[in-house]
DRENZA-40352 format. One record per residue: y, z, x of N, C-alpha, C in turn; chain; residue in one letter. Coordinates in steps of 0.001 Angstrom, whole numbers, m for minus. Each point is the difference from the previous one (the first is absolute). Example, Ala and Ser with C-alpha at 12.3 -4.5 7.8 and 13.67 -1.06 7.14 Angstrom:
REM residues 2
m5690 / 7800 / 13190 / 1190 / 0 / m890 / 1200 / 0 / 900 / A / a
1050 / m720 / m350 / 1190 / 60 / 820 / 1090 / 730 / m770 / A / s
***
This chain:
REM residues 227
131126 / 62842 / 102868 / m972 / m305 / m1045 / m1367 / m324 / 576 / A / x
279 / m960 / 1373 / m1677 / m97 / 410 / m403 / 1102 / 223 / A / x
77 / 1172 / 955 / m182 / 728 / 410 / m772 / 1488 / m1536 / A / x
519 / m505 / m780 / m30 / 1142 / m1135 / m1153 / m1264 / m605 / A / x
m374 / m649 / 180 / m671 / m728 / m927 / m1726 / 270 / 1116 / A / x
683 / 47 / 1094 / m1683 / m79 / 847 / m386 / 1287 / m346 / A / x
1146 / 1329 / m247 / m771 / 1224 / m109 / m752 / 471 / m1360 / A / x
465 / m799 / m954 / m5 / m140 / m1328 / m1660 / m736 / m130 / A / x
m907 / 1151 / m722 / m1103 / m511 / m285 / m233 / m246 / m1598 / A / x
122 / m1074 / m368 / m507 / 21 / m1794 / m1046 / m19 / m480 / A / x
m897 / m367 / 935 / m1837 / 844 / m944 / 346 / 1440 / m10 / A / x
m163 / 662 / 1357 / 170 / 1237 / m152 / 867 / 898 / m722 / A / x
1367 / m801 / m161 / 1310 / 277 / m1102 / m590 / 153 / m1410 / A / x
m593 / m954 / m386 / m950 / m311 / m965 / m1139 / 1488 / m725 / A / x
m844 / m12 / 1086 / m1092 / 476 / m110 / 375 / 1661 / m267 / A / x
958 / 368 / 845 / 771 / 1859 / m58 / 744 / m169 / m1099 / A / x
534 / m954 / m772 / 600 / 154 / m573 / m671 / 73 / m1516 / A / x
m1210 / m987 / 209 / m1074 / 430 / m1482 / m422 / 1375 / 186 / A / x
m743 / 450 / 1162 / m609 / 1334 / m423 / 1300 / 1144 / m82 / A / x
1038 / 2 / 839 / 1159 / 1212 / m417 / 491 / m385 / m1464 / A / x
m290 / m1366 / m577 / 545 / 203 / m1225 / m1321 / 660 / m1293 / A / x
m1053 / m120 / 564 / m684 / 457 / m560 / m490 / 1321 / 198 / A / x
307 / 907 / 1115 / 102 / 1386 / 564 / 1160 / 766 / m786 / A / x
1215 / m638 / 120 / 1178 / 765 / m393 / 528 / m543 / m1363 / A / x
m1186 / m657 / m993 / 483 / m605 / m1158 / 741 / 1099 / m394 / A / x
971 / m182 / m645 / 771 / 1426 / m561 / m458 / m4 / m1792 / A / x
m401 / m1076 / 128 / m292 / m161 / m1925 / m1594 / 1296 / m118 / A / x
m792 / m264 / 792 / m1036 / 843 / 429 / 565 / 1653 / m107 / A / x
1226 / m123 / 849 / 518 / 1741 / 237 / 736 / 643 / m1245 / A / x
381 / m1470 / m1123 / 918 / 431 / m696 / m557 / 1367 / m1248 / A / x
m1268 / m37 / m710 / m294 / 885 / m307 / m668 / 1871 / 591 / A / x
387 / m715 / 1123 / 97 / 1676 / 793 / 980 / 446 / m73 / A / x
1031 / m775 / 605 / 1259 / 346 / m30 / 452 / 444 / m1063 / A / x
m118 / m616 / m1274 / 565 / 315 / m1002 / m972 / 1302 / m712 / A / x
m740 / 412 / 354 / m804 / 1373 / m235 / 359 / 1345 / 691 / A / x
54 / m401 / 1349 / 192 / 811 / 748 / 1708 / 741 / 113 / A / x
767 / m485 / m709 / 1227 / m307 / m419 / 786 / 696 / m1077 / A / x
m1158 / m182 / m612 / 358 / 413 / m1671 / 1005 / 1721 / m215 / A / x
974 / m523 / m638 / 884 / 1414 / 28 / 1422 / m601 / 639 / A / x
m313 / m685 / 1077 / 949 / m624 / 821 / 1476 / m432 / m959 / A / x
1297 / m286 / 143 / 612 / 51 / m278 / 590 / m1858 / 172 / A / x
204 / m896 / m30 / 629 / m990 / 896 / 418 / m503 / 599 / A / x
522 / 1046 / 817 / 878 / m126 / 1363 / m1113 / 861 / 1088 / A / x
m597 / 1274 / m686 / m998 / 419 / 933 / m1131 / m859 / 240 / A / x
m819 / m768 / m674 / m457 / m1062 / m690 / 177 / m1422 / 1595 / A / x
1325 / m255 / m248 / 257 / m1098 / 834 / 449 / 594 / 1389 / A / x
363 / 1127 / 81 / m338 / 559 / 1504 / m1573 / 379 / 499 / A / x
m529 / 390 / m634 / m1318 / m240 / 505 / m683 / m1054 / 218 / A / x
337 / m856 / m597 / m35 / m1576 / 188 / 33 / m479 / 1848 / A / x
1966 / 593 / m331 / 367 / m573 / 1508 / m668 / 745 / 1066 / A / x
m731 / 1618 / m242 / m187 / 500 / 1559 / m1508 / m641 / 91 / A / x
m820 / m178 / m950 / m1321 / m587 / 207 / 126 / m929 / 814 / A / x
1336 / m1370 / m618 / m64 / m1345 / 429 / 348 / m107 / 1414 / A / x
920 / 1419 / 469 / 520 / 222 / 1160 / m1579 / 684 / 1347 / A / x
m458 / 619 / m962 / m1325 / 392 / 877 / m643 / m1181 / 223 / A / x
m666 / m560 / m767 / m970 / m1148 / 91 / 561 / m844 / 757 / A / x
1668 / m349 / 360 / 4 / m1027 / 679 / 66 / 806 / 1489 / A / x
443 / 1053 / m27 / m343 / 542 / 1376 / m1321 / 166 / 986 / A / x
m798 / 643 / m1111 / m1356 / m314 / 555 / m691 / m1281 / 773 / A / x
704 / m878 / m1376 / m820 / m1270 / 761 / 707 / m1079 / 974 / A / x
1498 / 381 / 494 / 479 / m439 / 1128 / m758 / 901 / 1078 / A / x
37 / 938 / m282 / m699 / 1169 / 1354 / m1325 / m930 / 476 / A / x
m692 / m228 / m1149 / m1514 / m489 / m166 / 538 / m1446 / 1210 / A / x
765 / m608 / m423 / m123 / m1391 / m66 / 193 / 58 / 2062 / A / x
1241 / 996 / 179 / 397 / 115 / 1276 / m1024 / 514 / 1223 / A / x
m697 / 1312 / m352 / m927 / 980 / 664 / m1196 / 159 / m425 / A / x
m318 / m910 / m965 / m1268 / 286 / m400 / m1150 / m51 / 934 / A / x
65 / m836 / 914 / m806 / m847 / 605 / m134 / 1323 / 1533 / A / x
1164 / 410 / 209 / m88 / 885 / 1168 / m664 / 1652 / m549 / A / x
252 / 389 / m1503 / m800 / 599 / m339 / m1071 / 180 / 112 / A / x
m959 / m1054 / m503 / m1313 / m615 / 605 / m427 / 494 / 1051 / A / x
923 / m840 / 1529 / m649 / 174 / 779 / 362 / 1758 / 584 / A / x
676 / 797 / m439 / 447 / 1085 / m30 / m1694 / 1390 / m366 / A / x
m311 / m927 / m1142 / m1423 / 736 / m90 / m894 / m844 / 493 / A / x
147 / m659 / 902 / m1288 / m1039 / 408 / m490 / m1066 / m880 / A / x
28 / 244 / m1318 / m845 / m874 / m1069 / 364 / m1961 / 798 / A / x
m1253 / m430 / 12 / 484 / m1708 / m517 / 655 / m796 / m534 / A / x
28 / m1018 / 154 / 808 / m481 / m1366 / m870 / m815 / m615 / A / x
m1160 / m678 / 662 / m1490 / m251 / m1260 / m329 / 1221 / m1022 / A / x
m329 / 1005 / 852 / m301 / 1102 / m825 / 1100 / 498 / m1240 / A / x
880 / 9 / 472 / 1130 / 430 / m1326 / 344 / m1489 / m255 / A / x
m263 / m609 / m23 / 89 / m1353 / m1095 / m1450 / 223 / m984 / A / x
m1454 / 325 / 482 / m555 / 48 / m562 / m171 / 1082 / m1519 / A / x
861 / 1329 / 957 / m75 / 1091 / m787 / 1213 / m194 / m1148 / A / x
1143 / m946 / 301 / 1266 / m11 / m644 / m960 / m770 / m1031 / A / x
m255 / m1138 / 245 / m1227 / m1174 / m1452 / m111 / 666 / m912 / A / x
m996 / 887 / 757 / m1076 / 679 / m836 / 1159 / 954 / m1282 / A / x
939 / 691 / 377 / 856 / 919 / m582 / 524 / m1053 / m967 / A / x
1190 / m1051 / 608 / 516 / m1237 / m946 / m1050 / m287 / m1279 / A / x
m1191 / m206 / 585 / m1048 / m838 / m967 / m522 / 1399 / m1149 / A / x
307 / 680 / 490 / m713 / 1694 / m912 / 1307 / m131 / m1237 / A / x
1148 / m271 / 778 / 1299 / 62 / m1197 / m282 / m1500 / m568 / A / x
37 / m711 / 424 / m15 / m1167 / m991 / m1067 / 349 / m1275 / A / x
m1463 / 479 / 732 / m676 / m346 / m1350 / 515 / 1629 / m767 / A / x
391 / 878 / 534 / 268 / 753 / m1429 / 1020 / m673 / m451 / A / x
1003 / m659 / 327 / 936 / m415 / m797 / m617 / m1123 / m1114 / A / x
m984 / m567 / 761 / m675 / m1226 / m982 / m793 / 774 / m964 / A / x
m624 / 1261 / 2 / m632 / 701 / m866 / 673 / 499 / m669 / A / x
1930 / 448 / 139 / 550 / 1013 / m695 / m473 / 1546 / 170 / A / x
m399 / 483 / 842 / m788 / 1292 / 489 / 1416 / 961 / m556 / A / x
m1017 / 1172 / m14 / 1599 / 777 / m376 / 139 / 460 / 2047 / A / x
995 / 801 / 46 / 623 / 235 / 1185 / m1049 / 372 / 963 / A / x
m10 / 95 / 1173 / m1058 / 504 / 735 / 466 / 1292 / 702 / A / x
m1020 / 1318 / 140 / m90 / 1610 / m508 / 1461 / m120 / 761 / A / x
m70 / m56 / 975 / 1002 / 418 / 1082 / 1794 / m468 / m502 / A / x
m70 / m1331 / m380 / 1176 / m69 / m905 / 420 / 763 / m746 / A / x
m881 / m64 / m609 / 85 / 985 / m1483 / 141 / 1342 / 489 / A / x
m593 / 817 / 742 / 484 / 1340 / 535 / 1418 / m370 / 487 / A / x
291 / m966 / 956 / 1445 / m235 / 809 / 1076 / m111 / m1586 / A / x
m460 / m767 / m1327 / 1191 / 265 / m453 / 213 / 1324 / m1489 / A / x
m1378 / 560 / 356 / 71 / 1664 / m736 / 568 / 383 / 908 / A / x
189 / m1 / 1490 / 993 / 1303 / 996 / 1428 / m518 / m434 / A / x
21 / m1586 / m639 / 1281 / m501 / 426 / 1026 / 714 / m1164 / A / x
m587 / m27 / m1031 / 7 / 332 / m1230 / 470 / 1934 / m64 / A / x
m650 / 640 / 848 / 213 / 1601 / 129 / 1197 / 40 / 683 / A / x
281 / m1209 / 1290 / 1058 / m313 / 781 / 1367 / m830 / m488 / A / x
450 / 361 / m1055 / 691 / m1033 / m1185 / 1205 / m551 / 737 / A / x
551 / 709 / 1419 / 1028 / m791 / 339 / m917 / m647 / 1428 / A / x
m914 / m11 / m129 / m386 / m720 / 1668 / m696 / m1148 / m149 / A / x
m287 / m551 / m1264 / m1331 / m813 / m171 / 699 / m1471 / 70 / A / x
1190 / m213 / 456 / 387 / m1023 / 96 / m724 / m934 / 1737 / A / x
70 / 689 / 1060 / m555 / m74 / 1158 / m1880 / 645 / 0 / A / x
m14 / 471 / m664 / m1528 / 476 / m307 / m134 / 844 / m867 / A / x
m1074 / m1236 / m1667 / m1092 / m998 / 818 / 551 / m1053 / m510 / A / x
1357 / m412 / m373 / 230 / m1052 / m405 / 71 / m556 / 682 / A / x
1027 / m104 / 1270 / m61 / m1480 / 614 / m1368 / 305 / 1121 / A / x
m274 / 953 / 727 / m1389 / 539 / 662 / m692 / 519 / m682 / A / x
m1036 / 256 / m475 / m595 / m1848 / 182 / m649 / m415 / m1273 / A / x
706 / m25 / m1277 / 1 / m815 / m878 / 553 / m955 / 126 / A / x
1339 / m218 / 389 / 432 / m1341 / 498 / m618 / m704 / 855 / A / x
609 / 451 / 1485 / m651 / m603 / 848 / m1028 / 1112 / 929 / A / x
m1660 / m566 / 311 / m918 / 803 / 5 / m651 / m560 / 1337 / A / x
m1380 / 474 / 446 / m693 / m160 / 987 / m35 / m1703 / 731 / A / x
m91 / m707 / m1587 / m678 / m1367 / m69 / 1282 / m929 / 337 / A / x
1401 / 35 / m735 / 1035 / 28 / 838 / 349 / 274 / 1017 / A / x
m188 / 995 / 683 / 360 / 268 / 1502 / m945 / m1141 / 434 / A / x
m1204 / 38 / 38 / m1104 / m1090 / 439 / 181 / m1104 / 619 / A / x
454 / m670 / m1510 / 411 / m905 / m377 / 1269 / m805 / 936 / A / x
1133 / 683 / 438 / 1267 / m237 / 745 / m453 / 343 / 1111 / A / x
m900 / 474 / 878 / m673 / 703 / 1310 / m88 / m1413 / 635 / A / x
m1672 / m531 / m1388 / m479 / m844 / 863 / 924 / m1585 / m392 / A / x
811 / m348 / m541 / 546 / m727 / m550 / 994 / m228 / 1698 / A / x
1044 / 963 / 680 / 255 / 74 / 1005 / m435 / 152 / 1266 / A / x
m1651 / 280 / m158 / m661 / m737 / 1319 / 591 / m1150 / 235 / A / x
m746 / m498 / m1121 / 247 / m1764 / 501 / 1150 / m770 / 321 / A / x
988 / 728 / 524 / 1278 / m522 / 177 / 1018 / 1004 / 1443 / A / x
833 / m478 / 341 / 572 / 432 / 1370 / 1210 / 688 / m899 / A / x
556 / 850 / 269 / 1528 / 667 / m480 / 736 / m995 / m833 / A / x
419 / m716 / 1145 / 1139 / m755 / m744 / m401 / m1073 / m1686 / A / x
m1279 / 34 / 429 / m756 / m1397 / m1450 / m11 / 1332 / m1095 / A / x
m364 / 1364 / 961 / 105 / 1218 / m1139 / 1062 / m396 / m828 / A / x
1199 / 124 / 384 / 1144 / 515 / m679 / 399 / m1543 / m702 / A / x
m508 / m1587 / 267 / 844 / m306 / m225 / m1365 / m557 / m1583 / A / x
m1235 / 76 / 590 / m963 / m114 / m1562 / m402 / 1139 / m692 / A / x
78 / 1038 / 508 / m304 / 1439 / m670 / 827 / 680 / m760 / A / x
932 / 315 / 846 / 1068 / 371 / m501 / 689 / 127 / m1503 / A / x
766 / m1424 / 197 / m149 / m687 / m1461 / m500 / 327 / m1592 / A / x
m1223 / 165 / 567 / m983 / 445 / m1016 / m187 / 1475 / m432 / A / x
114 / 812 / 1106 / m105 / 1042 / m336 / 1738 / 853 / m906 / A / x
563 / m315 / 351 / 1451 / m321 / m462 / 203 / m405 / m1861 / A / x
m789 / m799 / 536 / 312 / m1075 / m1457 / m1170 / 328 / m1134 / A / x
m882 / 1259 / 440 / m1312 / 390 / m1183 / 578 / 1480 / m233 / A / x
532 / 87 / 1134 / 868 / 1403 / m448 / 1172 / 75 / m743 / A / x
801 / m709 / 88 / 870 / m427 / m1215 / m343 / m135 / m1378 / A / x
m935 / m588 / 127 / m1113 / m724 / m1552 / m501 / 1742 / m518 / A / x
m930 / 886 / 1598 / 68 / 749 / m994 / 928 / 925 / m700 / A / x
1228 / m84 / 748 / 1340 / 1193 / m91 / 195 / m406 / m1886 / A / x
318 / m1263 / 349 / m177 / m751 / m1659 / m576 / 465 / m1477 / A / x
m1275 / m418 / 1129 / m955 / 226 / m1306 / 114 / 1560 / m397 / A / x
386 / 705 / 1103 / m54 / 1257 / m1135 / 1307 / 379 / m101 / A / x
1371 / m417 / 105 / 776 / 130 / m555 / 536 / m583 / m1207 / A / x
m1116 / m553 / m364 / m104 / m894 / m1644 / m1400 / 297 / m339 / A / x
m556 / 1017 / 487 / m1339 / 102 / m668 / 198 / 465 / m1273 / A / x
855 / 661 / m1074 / 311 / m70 / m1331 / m382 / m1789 / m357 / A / x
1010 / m269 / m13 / m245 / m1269 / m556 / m822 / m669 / 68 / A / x
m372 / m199 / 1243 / m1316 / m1124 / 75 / m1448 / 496 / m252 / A / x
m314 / 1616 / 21 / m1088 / 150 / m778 / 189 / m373 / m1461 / A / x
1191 / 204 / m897 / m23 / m144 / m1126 / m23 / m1621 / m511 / A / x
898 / m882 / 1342 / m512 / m1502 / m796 / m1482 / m485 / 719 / A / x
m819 / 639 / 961 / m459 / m833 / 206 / m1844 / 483 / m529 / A / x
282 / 1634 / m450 / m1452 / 672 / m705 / m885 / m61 / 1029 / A / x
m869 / 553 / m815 / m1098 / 714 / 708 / m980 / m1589 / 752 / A / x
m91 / m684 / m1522 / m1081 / m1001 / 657 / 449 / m351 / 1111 / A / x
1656 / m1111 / m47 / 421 / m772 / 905 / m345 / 784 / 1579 / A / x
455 / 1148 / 319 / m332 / 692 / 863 / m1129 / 331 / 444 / A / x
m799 / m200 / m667 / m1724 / 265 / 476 / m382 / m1403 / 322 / A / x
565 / m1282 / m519 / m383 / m913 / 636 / 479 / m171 / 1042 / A / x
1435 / m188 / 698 / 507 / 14 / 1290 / m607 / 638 / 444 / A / x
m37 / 1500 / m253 / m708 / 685 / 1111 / m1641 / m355 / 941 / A / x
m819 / m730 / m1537 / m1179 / m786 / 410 / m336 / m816 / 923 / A / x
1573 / m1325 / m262 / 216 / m858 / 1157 / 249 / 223 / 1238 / A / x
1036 / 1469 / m278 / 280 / 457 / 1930 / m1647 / 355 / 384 / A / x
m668 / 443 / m878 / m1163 / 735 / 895 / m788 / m1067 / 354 / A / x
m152 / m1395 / m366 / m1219 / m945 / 180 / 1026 / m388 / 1513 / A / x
1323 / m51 / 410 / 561 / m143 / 642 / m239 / 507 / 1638 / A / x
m62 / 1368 / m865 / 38 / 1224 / 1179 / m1637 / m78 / 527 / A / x
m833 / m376 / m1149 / m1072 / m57 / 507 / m516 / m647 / 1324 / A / x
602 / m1365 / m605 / m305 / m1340 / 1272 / 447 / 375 / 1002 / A / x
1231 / 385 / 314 / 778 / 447 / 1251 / m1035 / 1205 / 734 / A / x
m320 / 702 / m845 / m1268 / 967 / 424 / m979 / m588 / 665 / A / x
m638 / m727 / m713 / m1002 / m808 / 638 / 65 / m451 / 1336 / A / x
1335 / m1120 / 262 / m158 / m234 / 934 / 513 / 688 / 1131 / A / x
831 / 1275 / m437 / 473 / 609 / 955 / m1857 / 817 / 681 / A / x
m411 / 472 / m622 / m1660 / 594 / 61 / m551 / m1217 / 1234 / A / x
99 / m1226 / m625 / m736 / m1079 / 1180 / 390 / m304 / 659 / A / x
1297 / 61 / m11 / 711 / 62 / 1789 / m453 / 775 / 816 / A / x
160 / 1134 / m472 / m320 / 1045 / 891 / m1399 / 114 / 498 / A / x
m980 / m115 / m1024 / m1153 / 195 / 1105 / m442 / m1425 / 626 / A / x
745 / m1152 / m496 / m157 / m926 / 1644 / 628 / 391 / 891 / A / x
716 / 746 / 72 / 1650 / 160 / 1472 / m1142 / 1262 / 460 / A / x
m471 / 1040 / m1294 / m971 / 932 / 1206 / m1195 / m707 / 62 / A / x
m716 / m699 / m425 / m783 / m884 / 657 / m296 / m601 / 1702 / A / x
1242 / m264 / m135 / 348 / m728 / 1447 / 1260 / 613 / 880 / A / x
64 / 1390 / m565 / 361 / 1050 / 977 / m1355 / 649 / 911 / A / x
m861 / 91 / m947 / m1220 / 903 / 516 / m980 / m671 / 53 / A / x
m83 / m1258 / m187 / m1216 / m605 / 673 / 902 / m1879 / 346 / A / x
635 / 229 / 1049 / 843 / m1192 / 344 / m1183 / m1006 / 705 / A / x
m761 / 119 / 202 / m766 / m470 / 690 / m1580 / m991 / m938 / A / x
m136 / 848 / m1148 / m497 / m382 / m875 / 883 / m1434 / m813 / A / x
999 / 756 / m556 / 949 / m1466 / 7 / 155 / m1018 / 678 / A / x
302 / 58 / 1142 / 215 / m1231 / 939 / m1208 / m960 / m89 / A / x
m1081 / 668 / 189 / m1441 / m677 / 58 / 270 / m799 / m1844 / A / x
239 / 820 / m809 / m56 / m688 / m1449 / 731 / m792 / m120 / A / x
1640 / m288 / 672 / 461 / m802 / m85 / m542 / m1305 / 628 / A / x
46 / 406 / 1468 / m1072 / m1544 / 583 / m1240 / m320 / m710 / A / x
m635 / 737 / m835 / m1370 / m618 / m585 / 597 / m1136 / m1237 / A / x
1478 / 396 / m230 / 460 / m1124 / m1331 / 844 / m936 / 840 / A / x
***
């Protein structure tokens, strides 16, 4: 128990666990799903359910494990793709806070998905209407900040346990669009985005202090001794 408790971070447990719940809200996905769908049968219906819920959680163990060697695979930073991940996170929050309709590229990904009537379960539903750019991001830089083992024993968890929620949510997306309507759903969805926002934010100001004082370390030091 000690040992699992030192690797065990709860801000950070915390903090991945607001923005993936606000990335992979499934209440958000539930009227795609249920569009993109339509014709579906109830058993075809709830298998598409399971291979989405089965993609999305694959992806983002991959993410959670290799993300980071990816990275350095194309050279990129990890200031720099923290900065660029923000910026993406914070672009989805406020359309979600605006209600935007889909953005072009979605919307083309789920007209192919749509011509593709048995494939659209793996794309663009769970790639990347489900889980998308700002997600990958999101779990990248979330596992910087931690060594393997704090990976698996605060990350993990989470990614596990939002993927379930969404396997859920759309294997009851009948029902719960119908008790919970249009409004109720546009307000949750509001709250994840003021959510997703903040996490944006500060993921954005991390990053350009860490490249700050990657590329001018010297400038820093002097600023720190002047306080």
């Amino acid at each position: 128990m000690g040992e699992l408790s030192e690797l065990f971070h709860q801000t950070i447990f915390l903090k991945f666990a607001a923005a993936l719940v606000a990335l992979l809200n499934p209440i958000y996905g539930i009227p795609v799903f249920l569009g993109m769908t339509q014709g579906y049968s109830p058993e075809e219906r709830k298998r598409t359910a399971s291979v989405i819920a089965l993609a999305v959680v694959t992806a983002a163990v991959v993410a959670t494990f290799i993300g980071e060697e990816i990275l350095r695979f194309f050279g990129i930073s990890v200031p720099a793709f923290q900065i660029a991940g923000g910026i993406i996170v914070l672009g989805i929050g406020l359309s979600m806070l605006k209600d935007d309709p889909p953005a072009e590229g979605d919307t083309k990904a789920a007209a192919a998905g749509q011509k593709k009537h048995k494939n659209i379960a793996v794309v663009p539903l769970a790639i990347p209407l489900t889980i998308g750019p700002g997600t990958f991001a999101t779990i990248i830089l979330f596992t910087h900040l931690l060594d393997d083992s704090s990976e698996i024993v605060t990350l993990l968890p989470v990614v596990i346990g939002i993927c379930l929620l969404v396997w859920l949510g759309l294997l009851f997306a009948d029902p719960i669009a119908r008790f919970l309507g249009n409004t109720v759903i546009s307000v949750i969805t509001r709250i994840m985005a003021i959510i997703l926002a903040a996490v944006a934010v500060e993921m954005i100001i991390n990053g350009v202090v860490q490249a700050y004082q990657v590329h001018y370390p010297n400038a820093a030091k002097t600023a720190m001794a002047a306080l």
